[in-house]
DSSP file (Angstrom, degrees, kcal/mol; ACC not computed):
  #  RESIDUE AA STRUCTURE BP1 BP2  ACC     N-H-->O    O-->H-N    N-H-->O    O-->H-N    TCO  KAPPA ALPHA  PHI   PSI    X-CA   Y-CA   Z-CA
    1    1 A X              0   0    0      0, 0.0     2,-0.3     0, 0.0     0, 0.0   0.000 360.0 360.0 360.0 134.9  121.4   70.6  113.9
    2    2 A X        -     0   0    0      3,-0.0     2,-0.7     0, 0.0     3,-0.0  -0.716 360.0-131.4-100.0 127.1  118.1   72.9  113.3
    3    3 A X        -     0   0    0     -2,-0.3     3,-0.1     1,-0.0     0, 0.0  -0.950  24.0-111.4 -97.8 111.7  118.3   75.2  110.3
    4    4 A X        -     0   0    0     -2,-0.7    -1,-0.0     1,-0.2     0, 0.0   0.065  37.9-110.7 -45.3 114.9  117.3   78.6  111.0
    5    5 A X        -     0   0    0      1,-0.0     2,-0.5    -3,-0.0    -1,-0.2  -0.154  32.7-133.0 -33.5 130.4  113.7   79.2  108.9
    6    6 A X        -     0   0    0     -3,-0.1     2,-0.3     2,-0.0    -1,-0.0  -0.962  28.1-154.5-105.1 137.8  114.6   81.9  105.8
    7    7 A X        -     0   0    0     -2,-0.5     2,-0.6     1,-0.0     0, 0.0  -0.698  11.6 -89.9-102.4 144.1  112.0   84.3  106.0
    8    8 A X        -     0   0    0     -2,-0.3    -2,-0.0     1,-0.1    -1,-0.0  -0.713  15.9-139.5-105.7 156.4  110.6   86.6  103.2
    9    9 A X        -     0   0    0     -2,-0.6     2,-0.3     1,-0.1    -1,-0.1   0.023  26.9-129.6 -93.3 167.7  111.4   89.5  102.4
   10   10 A X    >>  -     0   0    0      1,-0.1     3,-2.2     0, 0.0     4,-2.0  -0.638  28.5-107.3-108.0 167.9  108.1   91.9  101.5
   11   11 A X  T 34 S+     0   0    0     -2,-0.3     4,-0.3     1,-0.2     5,-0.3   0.956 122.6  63.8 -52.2 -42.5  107.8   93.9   98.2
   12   12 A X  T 34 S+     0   0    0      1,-0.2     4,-0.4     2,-0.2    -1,-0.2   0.643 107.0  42.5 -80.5 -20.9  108.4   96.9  100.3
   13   13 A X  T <> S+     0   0    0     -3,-2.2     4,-3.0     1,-0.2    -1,-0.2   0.869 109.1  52.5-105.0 -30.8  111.9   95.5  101.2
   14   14 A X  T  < S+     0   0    0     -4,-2.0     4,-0.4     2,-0.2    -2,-0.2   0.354 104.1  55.9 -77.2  21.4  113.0   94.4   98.1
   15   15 A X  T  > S+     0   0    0     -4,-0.3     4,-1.8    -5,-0.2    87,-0.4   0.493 109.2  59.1-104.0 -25.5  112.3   97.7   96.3
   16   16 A X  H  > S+     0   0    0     -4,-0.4     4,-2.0    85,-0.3    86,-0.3   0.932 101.6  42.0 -60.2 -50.5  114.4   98.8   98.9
   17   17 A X  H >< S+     0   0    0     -4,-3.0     3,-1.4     2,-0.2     4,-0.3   0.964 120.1  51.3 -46.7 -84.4  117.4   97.0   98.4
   18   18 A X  H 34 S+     0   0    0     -4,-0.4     3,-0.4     1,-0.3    -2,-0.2   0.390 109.8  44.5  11.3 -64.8  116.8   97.8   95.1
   19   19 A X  H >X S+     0   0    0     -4,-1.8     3,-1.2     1,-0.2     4,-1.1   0.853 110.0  56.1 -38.3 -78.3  116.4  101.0   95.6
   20   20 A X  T << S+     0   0    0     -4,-2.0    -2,-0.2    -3,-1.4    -1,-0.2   0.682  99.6  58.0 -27.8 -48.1  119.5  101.3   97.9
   21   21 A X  T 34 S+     0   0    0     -3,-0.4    -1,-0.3    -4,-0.3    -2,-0.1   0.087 113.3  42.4 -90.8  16.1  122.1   99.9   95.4
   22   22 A X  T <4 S+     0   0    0     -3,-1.2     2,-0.4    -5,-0.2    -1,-0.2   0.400 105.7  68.8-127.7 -39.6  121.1  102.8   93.0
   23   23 A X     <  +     0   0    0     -4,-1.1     2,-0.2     2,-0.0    -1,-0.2  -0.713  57.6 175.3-102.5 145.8  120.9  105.9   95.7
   24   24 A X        -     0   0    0     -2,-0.4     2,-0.7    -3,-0.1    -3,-0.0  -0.859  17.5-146.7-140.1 117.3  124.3  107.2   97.3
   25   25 A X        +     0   0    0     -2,-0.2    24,-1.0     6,-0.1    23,-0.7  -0.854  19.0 178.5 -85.1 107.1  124.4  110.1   99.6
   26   26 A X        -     0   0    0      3,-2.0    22,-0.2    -2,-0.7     5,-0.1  -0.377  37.3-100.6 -89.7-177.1  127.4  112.7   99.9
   27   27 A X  S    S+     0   0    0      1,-0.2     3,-0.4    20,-0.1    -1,-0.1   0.974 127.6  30.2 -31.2 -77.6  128.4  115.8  101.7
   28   28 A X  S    S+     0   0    0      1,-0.3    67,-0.2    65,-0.1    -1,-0.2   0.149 135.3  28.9 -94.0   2.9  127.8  117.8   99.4
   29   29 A X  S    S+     0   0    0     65,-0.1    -3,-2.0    64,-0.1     2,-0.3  -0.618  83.4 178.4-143.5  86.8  124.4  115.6   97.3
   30   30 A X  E     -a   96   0A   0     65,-0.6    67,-1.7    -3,-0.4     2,-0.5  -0.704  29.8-108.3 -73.5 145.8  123.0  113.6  101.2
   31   31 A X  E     -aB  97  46A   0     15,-0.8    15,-2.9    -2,-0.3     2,-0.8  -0.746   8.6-130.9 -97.4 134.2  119.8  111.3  100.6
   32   32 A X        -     0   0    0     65,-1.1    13,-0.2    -2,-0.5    -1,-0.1  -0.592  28.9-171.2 -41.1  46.5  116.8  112.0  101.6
   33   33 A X        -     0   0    0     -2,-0.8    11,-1.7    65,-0.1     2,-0.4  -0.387  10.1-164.3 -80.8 122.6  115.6  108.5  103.5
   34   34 A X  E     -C   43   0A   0     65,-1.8     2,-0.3     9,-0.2     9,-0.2  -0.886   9.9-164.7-115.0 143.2  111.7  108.5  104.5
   35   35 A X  E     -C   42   0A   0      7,-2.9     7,-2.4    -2,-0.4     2,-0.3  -0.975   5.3-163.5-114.8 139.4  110.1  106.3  106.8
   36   36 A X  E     +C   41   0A   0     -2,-0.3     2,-0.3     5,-0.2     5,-0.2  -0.973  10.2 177.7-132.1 146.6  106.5  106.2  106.7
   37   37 A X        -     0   0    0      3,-1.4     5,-0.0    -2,-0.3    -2,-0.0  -0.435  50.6 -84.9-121.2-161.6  104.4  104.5  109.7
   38   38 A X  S    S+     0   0    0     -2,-0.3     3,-0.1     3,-0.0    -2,-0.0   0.754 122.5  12.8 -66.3 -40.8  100.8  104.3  110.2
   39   39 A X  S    S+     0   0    0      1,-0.1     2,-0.4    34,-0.0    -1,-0.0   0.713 122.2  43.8-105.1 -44.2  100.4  107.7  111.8
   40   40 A X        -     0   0    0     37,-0.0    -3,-1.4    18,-0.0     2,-0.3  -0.768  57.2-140.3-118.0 151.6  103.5  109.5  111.2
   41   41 A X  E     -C   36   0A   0     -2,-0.4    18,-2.6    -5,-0.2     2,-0.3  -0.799  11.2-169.8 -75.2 132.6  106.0  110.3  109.0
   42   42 A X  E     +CD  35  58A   0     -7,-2.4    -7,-2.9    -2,-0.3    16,-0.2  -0.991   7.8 178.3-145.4 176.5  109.7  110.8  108.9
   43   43 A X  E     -CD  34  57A   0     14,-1.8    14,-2.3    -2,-0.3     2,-0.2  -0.980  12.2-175.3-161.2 146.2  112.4  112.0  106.9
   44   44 A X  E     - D   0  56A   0    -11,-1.7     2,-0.3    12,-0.2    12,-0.2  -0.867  26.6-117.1-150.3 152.3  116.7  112.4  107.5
   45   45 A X  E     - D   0  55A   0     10,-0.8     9,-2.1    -2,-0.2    10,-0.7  -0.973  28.7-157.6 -48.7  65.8  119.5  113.5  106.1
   46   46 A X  E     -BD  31  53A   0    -15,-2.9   -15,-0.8     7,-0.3     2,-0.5  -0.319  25.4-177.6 -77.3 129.5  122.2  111.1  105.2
   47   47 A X  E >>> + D   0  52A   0      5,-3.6     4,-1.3   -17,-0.2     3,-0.9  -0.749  16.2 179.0-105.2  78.4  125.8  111.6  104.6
   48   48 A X  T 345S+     0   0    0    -23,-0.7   -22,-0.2    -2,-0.5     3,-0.2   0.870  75.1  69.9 -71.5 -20.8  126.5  107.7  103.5
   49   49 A X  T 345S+     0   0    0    -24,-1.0    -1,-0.2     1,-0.2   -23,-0.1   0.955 114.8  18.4 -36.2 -66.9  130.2  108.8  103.1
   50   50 A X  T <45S-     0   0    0     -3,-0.9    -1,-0.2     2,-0.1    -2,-0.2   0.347 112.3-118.2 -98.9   8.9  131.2  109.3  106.8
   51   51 A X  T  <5S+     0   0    0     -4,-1.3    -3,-0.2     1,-0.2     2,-0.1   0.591  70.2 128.5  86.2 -14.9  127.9  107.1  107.8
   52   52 A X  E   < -D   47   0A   0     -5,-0.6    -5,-3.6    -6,-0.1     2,-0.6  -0.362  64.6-125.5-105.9-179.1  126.3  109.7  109.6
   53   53 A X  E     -D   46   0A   0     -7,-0.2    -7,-0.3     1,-0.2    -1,-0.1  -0.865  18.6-174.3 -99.0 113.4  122.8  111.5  109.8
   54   54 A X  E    S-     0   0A   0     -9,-2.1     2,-0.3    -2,-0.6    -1,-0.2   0.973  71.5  -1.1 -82.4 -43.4  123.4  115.4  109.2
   55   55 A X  E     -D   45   0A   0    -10,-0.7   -10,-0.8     2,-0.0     2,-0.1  -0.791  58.4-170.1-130.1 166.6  119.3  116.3  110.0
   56   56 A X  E     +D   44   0A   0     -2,-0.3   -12,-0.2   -12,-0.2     2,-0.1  -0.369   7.9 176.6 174.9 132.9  116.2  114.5  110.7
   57   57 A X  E     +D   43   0A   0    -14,-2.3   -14,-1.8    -2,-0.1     2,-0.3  -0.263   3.0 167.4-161.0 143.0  112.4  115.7  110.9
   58   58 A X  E >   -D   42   0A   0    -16,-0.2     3,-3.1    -2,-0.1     7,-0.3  -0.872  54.2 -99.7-175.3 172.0  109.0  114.2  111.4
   59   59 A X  T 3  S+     0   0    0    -18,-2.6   -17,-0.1    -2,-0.3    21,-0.0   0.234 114.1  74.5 -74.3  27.4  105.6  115.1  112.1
   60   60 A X  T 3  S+     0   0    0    -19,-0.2    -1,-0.2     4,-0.1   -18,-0.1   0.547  75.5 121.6 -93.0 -32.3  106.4  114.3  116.0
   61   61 A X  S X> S-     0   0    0     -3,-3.1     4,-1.8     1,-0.1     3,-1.2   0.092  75.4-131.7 -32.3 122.7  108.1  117.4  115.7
   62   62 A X  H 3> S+     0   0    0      1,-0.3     4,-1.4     2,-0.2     5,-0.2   0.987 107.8  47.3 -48.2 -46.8  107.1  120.2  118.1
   63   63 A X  H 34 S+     0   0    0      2,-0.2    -1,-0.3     1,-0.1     4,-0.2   0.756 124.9  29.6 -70.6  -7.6  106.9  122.8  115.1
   64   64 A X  H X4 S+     0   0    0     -3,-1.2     3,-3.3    -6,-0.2    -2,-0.2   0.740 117.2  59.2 -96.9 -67.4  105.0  120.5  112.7
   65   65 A X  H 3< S+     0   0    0     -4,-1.8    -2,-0.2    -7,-0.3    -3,-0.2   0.498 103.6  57.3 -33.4 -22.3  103.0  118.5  115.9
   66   66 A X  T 3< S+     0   0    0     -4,-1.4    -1,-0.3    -5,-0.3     2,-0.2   0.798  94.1 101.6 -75.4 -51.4  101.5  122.2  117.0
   67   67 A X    <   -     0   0    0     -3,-3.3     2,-0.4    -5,-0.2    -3,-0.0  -0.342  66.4-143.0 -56.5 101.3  100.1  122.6  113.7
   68   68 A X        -     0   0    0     -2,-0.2     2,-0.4     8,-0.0    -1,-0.1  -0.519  24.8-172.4 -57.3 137.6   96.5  122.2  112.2
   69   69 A X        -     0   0    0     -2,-0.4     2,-0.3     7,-0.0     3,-0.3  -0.961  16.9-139.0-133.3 133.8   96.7  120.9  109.1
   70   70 A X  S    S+     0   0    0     -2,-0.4     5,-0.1     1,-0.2     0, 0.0  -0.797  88.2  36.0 -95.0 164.9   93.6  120.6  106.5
   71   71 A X  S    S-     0   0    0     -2,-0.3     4,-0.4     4,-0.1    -1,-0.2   0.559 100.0-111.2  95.7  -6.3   93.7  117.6  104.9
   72   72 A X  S >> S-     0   0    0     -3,-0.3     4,-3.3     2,-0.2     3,-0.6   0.173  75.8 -20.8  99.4-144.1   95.0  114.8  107.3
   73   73 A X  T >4 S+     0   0    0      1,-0.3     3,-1.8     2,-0.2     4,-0.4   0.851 130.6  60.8 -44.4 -67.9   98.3  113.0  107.2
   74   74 A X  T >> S+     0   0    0      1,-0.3     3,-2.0     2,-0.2     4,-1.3   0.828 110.0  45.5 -31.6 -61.5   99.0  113.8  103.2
   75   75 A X  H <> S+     0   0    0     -3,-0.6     4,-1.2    -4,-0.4    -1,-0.3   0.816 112.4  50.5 -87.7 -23.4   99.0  117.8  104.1
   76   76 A X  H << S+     0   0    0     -4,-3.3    -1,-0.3    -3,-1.8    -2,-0.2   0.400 108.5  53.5 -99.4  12.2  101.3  117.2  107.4
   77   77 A X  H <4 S+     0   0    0     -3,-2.0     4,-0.3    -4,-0.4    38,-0.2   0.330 106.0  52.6 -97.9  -3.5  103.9  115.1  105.1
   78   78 A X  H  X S+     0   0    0     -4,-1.3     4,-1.7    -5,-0.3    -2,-0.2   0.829 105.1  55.6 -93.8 -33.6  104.1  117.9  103.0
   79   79 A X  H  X S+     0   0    0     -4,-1.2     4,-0.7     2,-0.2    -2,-0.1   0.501 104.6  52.1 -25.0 -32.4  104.8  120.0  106.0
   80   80 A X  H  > S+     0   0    0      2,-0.1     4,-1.1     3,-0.1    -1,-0.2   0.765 105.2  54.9-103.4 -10.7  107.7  117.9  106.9
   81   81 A X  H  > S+     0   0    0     -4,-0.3     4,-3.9     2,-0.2    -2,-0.2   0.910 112.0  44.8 -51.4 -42.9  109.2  118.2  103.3
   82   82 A X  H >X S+     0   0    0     -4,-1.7     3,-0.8     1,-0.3     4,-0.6   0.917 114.9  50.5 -79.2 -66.9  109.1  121.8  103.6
   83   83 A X  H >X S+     0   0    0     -4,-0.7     4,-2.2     1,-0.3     3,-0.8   0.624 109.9  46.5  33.5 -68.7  110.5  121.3  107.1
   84   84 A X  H 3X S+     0   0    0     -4,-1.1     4,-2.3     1,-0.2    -1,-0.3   0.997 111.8  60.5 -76.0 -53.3  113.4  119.1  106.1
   85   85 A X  H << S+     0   0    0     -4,-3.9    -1,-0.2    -3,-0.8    -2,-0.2   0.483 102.7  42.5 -16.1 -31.8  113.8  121.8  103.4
   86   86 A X  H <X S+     0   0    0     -3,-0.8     4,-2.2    -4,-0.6     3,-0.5   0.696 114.9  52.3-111.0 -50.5  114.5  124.7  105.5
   87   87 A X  H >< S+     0   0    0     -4,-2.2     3,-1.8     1,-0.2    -2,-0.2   0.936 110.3  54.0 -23.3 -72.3  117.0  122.5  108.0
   88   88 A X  G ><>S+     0   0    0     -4,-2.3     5,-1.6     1,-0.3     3,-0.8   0.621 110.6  41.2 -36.9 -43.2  118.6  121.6  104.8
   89   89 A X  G 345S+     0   0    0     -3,-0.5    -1,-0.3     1,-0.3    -2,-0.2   0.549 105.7  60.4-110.0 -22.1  119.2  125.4  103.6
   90   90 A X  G <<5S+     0   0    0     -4,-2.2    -1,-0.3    -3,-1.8    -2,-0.2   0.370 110.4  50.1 -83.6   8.4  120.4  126.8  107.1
   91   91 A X  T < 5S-     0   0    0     -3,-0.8    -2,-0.3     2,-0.2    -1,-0.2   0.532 122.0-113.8-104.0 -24.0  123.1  124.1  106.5
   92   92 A X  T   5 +     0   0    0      1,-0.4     2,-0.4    -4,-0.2    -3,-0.2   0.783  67.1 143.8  95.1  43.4  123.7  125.2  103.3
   93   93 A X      < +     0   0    0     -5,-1.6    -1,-0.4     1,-0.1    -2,-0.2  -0.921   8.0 159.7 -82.3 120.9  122.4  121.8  101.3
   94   94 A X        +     0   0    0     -2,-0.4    28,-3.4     1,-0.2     2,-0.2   0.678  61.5  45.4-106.4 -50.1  120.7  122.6   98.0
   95   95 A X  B     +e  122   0B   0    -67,-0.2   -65,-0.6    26,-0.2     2,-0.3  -0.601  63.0 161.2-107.1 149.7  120.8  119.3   96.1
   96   96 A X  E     -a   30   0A   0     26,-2.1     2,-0.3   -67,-0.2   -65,-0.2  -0.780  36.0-120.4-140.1-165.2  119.9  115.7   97.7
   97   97 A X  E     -a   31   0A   0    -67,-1.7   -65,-1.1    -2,-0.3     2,-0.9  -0.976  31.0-132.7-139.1 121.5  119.0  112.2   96.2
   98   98 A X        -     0   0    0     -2,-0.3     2,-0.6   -67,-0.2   -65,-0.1  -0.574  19.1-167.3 -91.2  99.3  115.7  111.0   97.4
   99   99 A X        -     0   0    0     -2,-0.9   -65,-1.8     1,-0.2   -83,-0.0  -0.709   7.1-168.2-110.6 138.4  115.3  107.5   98.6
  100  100 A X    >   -     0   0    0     -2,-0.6     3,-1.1   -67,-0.2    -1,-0.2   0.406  29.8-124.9 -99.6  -4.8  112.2  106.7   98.9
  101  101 A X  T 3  S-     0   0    0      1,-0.3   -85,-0.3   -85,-0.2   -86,-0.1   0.785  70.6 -69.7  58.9  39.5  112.5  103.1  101.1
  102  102 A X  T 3  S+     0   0    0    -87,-0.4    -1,-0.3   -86,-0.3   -86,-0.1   0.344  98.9 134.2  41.7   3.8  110.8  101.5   98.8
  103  103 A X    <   -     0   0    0     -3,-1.1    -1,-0.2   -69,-0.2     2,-0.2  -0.271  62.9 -94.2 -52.4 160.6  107.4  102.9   99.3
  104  104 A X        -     0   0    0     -3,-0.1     2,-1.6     1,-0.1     5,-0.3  -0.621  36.7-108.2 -77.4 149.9  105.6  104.0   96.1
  105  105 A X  S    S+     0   0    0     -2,-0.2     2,-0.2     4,-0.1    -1,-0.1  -0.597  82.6  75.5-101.1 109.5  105.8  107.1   95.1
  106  106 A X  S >  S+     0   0    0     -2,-1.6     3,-1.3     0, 0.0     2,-0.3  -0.928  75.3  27.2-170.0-179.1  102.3  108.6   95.9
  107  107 A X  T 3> S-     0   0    0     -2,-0.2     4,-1.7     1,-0.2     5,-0.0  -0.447 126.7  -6.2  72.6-135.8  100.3  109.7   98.6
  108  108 A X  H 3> S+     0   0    0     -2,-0.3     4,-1.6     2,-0.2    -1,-0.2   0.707 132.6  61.6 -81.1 -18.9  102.8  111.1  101.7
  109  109 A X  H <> S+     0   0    0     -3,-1.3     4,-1.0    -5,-0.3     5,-0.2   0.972 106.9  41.4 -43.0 -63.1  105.6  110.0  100.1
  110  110 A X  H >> S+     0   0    0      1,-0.2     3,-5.1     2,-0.2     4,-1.8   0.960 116.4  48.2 -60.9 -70.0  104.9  112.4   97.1
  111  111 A X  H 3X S+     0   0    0     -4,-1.7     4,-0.7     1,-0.3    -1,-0.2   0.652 110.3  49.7 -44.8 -39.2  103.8  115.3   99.3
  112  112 A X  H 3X S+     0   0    0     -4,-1.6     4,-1.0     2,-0.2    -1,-0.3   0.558 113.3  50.6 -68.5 -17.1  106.9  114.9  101.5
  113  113 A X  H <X S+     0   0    0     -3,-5.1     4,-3.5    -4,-1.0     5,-0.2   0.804 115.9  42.3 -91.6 -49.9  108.9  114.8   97.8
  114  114 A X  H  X S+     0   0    0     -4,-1.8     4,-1.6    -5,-0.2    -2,-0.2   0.646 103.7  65.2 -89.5   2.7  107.2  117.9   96.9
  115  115 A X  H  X S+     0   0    0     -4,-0.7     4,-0.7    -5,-0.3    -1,-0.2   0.941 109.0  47.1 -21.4 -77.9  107.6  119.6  100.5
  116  116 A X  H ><>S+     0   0    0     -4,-1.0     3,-1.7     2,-0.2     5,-1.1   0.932 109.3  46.3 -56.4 -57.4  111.0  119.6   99.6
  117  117 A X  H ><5S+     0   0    0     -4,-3.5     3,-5.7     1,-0.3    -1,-0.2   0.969 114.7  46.9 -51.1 -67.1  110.9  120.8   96.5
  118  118 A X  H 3<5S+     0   0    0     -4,-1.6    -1,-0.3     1,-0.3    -2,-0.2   0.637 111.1  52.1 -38.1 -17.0  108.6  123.6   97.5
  119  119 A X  T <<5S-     0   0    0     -3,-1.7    -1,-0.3    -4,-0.7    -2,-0.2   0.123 129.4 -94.5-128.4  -2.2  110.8  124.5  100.6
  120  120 A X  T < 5S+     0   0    0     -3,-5.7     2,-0.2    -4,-0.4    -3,-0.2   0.357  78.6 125.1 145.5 -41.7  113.9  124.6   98.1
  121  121 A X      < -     0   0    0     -5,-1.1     2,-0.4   -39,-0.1    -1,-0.4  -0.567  49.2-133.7-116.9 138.0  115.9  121.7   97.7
  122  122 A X  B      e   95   0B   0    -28,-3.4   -26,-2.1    -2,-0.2   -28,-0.0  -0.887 360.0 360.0-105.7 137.5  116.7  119.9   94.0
  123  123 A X              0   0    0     -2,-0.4   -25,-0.1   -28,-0.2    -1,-0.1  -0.216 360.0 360.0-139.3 360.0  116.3  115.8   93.5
């Protein structure tokens, strides 16, 4: 019988788990969970309570995608903070928890943390 290779895991996924066992999303608090690709960004709402996603945003979005932005990628992940922000607040969400997927927090990460903030929403 052949034993299945164990693969490893990358820093980026153990800061997640990490990360994960820490961060809880309610109703009434949901986390913030960002994904970050090569070109784009995205960012959701979580309710981890009932499982589900109450919102979710990214710079694929027609109202961001439209959009000149100076400043490249960094200025259009601060664009989807404020974004996720204004969702948030016609839903009547004030407070989150922000999990960050184990990226570091710089770069589009930060701009997308302070999107939010600017656009409203407390972490």
């Amino acid at each position: 019988m052949k034993h299945a290779k164990k693969e490893k895991m990358t820093g980026r996924e153990r800061r997640a788990k990490r990360i994960r066992r820490k961060v809880f999303g309610t109703a009434q608090r949901p986390r913030l969970s960002v994904f970050r690709s090569l070109k784009n960004i995205y960012a959701q709402l979580i309710d981890d309570e009932k499982g589900v996603s109450i919102l979710g945003i990214s710079s694929l979005a027609s109202e961001i995608k439209g959009q000149k932005f100076e400043g490249g990628r960094i200025s259009v992940a601060n664009a989807v903070g404020i974004a996720v922000a204004e969702k948030a607040k016609e839903k009547g969400i004030k407070n989150i928890v922000f999990d960050r997927s184990g990226y570091k927090y710089h770069g589009r990460i930060r701009a997308l943390a302070e999107g939010t903030r600017k656009g409203g929403l407390n972490f």
